[in-house]
C-alpha positions in Angstrom: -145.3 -111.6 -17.6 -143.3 -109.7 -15.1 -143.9 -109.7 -11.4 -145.0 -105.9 -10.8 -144.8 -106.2 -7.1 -141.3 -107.2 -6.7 -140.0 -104.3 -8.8 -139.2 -102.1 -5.9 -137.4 -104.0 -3.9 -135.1 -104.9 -7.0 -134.3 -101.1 -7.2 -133.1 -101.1 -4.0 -131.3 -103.9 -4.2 -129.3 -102.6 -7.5 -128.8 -99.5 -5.3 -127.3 -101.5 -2.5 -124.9 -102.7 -4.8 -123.9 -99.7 -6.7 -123.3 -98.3 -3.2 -121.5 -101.3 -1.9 -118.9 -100.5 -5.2 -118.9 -97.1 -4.5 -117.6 -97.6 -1.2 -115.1 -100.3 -2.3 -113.7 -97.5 -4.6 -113.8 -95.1 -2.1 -111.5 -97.1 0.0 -109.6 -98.6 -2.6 -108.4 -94.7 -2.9 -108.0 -94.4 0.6 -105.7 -97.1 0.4 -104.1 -96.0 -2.6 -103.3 -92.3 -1.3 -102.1 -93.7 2.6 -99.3 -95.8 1.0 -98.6 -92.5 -1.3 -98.0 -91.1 2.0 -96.2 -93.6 3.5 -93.8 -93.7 0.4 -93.4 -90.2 0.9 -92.7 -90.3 4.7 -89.7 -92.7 3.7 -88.5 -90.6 0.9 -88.0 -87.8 3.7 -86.0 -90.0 5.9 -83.4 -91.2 3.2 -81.0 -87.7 3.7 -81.1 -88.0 7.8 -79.6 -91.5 7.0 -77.3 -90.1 4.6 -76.3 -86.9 7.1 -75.8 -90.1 10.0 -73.7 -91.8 7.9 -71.4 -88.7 7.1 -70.8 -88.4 10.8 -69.4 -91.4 11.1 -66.8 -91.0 8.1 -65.6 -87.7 10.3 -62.1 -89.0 11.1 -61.2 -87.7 14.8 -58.3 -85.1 15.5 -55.3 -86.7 16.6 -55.0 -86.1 20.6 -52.1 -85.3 22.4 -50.6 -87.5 24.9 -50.1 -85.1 28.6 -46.7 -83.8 28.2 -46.5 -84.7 24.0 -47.4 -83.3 21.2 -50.4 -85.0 19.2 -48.0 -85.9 15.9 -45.6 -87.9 18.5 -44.8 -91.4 19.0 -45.0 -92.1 23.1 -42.2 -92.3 24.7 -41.1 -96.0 26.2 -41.0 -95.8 30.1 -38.1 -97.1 32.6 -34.2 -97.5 31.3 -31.3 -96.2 32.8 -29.9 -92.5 32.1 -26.6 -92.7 30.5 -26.4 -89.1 29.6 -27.9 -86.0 29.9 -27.1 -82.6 27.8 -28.4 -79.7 26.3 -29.2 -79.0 22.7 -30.2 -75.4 22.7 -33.6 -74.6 24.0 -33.7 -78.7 24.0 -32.5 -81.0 26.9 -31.5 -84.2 25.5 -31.8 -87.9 28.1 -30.2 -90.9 26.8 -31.6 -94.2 28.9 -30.4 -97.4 28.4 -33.6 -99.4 27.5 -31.7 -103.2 27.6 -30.4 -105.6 25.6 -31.6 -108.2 22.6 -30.4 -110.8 20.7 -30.0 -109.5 16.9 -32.4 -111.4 14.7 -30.3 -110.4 11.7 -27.5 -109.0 10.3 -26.8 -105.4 10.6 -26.2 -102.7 7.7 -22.4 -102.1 7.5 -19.6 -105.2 7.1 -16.2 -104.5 8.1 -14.3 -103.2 4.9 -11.6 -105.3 5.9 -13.1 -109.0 5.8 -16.5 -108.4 4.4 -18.3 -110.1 7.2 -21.3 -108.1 9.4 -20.4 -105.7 12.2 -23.3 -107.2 13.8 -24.4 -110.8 12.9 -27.5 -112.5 14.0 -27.4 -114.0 17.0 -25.1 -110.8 18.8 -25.7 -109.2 21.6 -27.5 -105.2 20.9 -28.6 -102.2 23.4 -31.4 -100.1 23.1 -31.2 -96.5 23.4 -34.0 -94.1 23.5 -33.1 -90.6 23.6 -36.1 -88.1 25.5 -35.9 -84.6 24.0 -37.7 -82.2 25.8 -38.7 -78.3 24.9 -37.9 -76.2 28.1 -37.9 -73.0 25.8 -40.4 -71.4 23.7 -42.1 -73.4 20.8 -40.0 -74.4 18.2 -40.6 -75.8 15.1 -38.6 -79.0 13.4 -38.4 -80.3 10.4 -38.9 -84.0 9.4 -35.9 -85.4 10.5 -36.7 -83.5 14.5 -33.1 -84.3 15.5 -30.1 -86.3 14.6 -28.1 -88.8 16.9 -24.9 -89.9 16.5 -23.6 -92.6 19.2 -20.6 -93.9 19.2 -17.7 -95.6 21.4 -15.4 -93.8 22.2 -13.1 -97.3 21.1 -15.2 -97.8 17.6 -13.0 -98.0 15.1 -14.3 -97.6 12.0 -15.3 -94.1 10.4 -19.7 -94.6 9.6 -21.2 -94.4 12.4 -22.2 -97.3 14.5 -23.9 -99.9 13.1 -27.4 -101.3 13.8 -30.3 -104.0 12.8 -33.6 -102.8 11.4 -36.1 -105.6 13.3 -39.3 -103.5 13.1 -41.2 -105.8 15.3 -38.2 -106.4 17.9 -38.5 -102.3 18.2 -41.9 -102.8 18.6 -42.2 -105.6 21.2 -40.0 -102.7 23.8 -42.0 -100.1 23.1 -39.5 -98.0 20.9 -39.8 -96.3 17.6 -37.0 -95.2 15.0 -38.8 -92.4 14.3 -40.2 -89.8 16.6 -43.4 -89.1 14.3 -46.0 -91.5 15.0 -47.7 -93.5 12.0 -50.3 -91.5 9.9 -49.4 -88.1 11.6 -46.6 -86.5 8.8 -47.1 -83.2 8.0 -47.4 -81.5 4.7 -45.2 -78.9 4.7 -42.8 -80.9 7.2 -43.5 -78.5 10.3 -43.8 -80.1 13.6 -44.3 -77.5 16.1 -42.8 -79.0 19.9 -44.6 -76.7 22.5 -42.5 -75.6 25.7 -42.4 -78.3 28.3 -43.5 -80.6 25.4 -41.2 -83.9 24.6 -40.5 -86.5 22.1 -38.4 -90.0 21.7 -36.8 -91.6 19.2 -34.3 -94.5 19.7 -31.4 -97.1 17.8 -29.5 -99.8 18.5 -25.9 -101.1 18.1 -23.7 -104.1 19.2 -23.2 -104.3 22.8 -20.3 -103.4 24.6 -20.4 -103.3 28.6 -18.5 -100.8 30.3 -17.7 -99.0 27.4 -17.4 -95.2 27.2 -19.3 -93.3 24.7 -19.7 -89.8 23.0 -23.9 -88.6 21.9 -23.5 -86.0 19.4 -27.2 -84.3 18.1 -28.0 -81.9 16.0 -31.2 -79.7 15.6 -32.1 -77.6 12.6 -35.2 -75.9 13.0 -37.8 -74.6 9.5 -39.8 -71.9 8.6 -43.7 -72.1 8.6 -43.1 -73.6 5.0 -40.7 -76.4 6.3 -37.7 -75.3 4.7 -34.4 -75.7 6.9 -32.7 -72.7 8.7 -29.3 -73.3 8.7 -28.5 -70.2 10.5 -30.1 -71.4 13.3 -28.8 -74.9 13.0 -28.0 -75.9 16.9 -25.0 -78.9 18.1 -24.0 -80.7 21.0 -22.9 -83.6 22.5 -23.3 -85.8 25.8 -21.2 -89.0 27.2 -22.2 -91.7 29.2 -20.9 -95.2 29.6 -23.2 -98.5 28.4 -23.9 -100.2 31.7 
């Protein structure tokens, strides 16, 4: 027979228990919706890593070297002036940048015997020729200007003959072309501010003491890069290789 006396405190120990569950749900939600939350907080943060990461895709403006434009190669310092002449709006310095031993042969071969004007191992100049804007902007077109050097003794009728060592140009500081790496335009339009100047440079066998004539020619373009003839500009300078 049951124990009539004991039958209170076993209700209120079933309602300690039910409680005890209750509150173990009640957290259990609590739980439950706080790491809802936190998911959500990290949902929000996904675009600020996306916008941070677009930033650093932004590729920078090129920036102009003092005294260059920003689609220029730098110009080499030192050499000797050889020459000096006007092109135009355009003055035009030849230096002397020194001598190298050719690594190869050159482009041309004498029609006569077939062999190389310029075989490895010869004796080559560098010249770098600084042209600066003392007029009012002008625009060039892809090819800036022309230079055509030659001895006043060369006997043959192409132009002087040279060696294409890329990483001999490199190792003086010199560059065939006076628009830098990465920097062409589209339409071919490169706009040389006044007081503004670029360099571009060659190389040819070596002959000491010997006279020679610079011929350049500048053909500026329209804002769509095509040539204008019209104004098509020529000169020449003379110097002697030291």
């Amino acid at each position: 027979m049951p124990d009539a006396s004991r039958g209170p405190a076993r209700r209120e120990d079933i309602m300690r228990r039910q409680h005890h569950r209750a509150g173990a749900v009640v957290a259990g939600l609590v739980v439950a919706l706080g790491l809802t939350a936190c998911s959500g907080e990290a949902d929000e943060e996904e675009p600020t890593a996306a916008a941070t990461s677009e930033v650093e895709e932004t590729e920078e403006e090129p920036v102009a070297v003092e005294g260059q434009p920003a689609w220029a190669n730098p110009i080499a310092e030192g050499g000797e002036v050889i020459a000096t002449f006007e092109l135009g709006d355009l003055t035009v310095e030849a230096r002397q940048m020194g001598t190298e031993t050719a690594t190869r042969t050159g482009n041309f071969v004498d029609p006569e015997d077939n062999e190389p004007i310029i075989s490895e191992g010869d004796e080559i100049v560098y010249v770098q020729y600084v042209v600066t804007n003392t007029g009012d902007p002008i625009d060039l077109g892809s090819s800036l200007v022309s230079f055509d050097a030659r001895y006043d003794d060369w006997p043959y009728l192409q132009g002087m003959d040279g060696t294409t060592d890329l990483e001999q140009y490199e190792s003086l500081g010199l560059f065939t072309s006076g628009v830098a790496a990465g920097e062409a335009a589209d339409p071919p339009v490169y706009t040389l501010g006044t007081g503004e100047s670029f360099s571009v440079s060659e190389n040819f066998l070596y002959q000491a003491g010997s006279p020679l004539t610079i011929e350049a020619t500048m053909t500026p373009v329209d804002a769509q890069g095509d040539l204008l003839h019209d104004d098509r500009v020529e000169a020449e300078g003379s110097g002697t290789i030291s």
